[in-house]
C-alpha positions as CSV (number, residue, x, y, z in Angstrom):
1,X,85.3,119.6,81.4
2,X,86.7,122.4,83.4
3,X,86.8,121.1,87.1
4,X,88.1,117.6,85.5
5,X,90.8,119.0,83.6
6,X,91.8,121.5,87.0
7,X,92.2,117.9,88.7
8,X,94.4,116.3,86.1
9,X,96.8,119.9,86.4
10,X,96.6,119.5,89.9
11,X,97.7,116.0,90.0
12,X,100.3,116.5,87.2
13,X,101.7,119.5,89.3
14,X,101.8,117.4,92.9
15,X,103.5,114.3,90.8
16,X,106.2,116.7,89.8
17,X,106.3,118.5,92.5
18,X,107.1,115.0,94.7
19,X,108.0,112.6,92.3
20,X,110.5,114.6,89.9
21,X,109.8,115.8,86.3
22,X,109.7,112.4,84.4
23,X,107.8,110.5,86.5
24,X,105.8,109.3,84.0
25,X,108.7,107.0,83.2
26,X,108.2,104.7,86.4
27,X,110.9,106.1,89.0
28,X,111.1,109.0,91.4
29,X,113.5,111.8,91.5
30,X,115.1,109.6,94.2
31,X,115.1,106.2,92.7
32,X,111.5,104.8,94.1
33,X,110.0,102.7,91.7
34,X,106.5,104.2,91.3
35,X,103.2,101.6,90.8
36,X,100.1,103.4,90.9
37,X,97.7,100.2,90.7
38,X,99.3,99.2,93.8
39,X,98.8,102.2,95.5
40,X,95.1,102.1,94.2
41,X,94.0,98.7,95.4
42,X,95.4,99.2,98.5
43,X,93.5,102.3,98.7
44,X,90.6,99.7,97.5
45,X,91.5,97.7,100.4
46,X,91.2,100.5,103.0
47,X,87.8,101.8,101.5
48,X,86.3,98.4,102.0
49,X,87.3,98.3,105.5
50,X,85.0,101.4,106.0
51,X,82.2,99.0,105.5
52,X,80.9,96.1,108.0
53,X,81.5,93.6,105.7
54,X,83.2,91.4,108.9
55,X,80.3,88.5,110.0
56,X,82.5,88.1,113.2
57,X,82.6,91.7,114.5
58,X,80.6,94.7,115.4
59,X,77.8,93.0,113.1
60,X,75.5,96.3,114.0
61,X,77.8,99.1,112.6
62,X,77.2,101.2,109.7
63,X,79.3,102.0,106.8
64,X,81.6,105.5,107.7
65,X,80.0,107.2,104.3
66,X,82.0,110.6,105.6
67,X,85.4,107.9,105.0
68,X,84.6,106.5,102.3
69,X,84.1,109.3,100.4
70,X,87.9,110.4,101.8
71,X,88.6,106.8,100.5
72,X,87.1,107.5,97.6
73,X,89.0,111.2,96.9
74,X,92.8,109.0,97.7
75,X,92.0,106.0,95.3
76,X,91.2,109.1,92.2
77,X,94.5,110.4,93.0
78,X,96.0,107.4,92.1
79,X,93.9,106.1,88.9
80,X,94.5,110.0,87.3
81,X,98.4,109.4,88.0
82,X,97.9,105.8,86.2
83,X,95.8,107.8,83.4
84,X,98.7,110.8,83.0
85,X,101.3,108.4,82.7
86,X,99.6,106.0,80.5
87,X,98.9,109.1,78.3
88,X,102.1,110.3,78.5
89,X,104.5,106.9,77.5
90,X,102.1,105.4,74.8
91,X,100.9,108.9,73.1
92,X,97.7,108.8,73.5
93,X,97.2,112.5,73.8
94,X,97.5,115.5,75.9
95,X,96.2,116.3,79.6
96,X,93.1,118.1,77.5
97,X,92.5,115.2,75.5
98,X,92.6,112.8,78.4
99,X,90.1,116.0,80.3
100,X,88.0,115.2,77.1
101,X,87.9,111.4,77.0
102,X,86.7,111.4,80.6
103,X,83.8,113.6,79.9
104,X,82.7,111.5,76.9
105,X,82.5,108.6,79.7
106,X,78.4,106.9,79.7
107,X,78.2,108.1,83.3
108,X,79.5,111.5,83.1
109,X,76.9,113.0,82.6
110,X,75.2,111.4,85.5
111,X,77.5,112.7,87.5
112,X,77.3,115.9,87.0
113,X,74.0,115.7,88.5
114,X,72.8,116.6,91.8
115,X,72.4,112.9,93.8
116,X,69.0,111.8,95.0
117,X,69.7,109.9,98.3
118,X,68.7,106.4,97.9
119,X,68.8,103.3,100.0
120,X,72.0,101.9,100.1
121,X,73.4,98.5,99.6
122,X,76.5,98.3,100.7
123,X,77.5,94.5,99.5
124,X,77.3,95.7,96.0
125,X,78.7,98.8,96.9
126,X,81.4,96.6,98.0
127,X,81.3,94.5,95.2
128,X,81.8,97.3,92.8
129,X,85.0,98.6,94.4
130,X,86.4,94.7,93.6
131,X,85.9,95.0,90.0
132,X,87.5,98.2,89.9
133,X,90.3,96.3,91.1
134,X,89.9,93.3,88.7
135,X,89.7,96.4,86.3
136,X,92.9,97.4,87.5
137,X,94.6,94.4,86.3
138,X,93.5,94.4,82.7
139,X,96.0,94.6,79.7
140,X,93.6,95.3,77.1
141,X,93.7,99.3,75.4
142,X,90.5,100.3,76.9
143,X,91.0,99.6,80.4
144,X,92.0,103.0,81.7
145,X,88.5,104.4,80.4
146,X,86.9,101.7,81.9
147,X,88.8,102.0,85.4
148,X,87.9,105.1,85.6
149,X,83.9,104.7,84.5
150,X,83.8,102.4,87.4
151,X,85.7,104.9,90.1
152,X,82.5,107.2,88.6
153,X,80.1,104.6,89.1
154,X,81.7,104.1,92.7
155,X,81.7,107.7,93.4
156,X,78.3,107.6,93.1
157,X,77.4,105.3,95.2
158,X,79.7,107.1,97.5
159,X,77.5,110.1,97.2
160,X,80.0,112.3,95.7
161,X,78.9,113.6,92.3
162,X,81.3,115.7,90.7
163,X,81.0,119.2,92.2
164,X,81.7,117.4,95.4
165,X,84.3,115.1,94.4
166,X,86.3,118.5,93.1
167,X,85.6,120.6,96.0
168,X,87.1,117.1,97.7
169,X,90.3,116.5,95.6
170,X,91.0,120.1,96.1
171,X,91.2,120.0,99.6
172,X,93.0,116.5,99.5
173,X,95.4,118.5,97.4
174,X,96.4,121.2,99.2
175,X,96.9,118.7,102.0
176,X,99.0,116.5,100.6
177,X,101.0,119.8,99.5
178,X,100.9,120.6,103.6
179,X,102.2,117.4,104.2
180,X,104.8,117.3,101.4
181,X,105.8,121.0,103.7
182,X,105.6,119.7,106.8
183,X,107.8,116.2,106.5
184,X,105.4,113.6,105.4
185,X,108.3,111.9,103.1
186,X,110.9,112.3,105.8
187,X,108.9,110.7,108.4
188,X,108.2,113.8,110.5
189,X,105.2,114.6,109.9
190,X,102.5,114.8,112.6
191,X,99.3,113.3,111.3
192,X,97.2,113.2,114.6
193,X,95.6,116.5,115.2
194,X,93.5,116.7,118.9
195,X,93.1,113.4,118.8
196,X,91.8,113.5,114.7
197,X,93.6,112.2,111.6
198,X,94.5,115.6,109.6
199,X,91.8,114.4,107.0
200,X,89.0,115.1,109.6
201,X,90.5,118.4,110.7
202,X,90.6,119.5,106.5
203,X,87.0,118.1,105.9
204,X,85.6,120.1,109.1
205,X,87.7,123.2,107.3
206,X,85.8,122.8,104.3
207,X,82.4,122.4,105.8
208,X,82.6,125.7,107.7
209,X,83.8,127.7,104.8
210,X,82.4,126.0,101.5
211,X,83.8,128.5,99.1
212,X,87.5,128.7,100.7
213,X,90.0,129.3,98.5
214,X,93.6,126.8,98.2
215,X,95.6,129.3,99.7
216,X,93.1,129.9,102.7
217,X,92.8,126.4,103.1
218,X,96.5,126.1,103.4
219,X,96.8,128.3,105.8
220,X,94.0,127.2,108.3
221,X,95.9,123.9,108.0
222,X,99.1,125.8,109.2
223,X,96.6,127.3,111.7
224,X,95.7,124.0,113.2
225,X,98.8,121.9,112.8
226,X,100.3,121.0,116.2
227,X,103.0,122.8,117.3
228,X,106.0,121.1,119.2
């Protein structure tokens, strides 16, 4: 339960930290309306575009596996934001209860697991990540838990289990924190790094040095932002 309940504080502590306390209410510190299933299908939208699911183009490529599992890291931001809130407004328990729930998922334990690489079909793959977002859309009292079994069931089939999904988030974390430093709300930020988006630069960080630490990782970010 540890590394999930580490990812619900980290995500509680990034929403406050660039939302305002309160967020859980709907609205920003600055007035934004928030709507985290938005922000998740869209992030649905762009995962799926990492496959070649187009019959009219480039009919020969290959699923990018090493973006959809960067896909796959954005989209759990957004459905444990959905989750905190949803906790939060209709008192359905703490972070440690919602930590707990999650863990008492039928696939948890699966994914706790080392993965055995197996041969992929990426259709259903495809087809999975829809009914997340048909899941999404649900009114019914259990359709947070089952949102979330399905982002397990797609992290899967990502090849992320959850060692790697944490070591990940972590990294996505601290560089959305960079950004948050560096002017990603006021528009200044400079996402292109020698010709890479910063997510490539942070995976390549955490490939070299597997058992980096937050603060190291922020500052080999500082390290290779651009300068002027």
């Amino acid at each position: 339960m540890d590394k999930i309940l580490q990812m619900l504080e980290l995500q509680q502590e990034l929403n406050d930290a660039t939302n305002g306390k309160g967020w859980e209410k709907g609205t920003t510190k600055n007035g934004k309306r928030i709507d985290w299933k938005r922000c998740t299908y869209l992030e649905c939208a762009e995962l799926i575009e990492s496959y070649p699911w187009k019959h009219w183009k480039n009919i020969d490529a290959q699923p990018d596996y090493e973006n959809i599992k960067i896909e796959t890291v954005d989209i759990w931001h957004f459905i444990m934001s959905q989750a905190l809130q949803e906790y939060k407004i209709h008192h359905l328990g703490s972070i440690e209860d919602l930590a707990r729930d999650i863990c008492q998922l039928p696939n948890f334990q699966a994914f706790t697991q080392t993965l055995t690489p197996t041969k992929k079909d990426y259709y259903a793959q495809i087809e999975t990540v829809e009914s997340l977002i048909k899941t999404l859309f649900c009114d019914n009292a259990n359709a947070t838990t089952k949102l979330i079994e399905t982002f397990i069931h797609i992290s899967m089939m990502s090849g992320l289990n959850l060692d790697t999904l944490y070591t990940l988030y972590i990294g996505k974390n601290i560089l959305n924190q960079f950004r948050q430093d560096h002017g990603y709300k006021e528009g200044t930020y400079i996402k292109i790094w020698n010709k890479e988006e910063d997510n490539v630069t942070m995976q390549s960080i955490l490939e070299e040095n597997k058992n980096i630490t937050p603060k190291a990782l922020y500052d080999a970010l500082e390290e290779a932002y651009p300068k002027g």
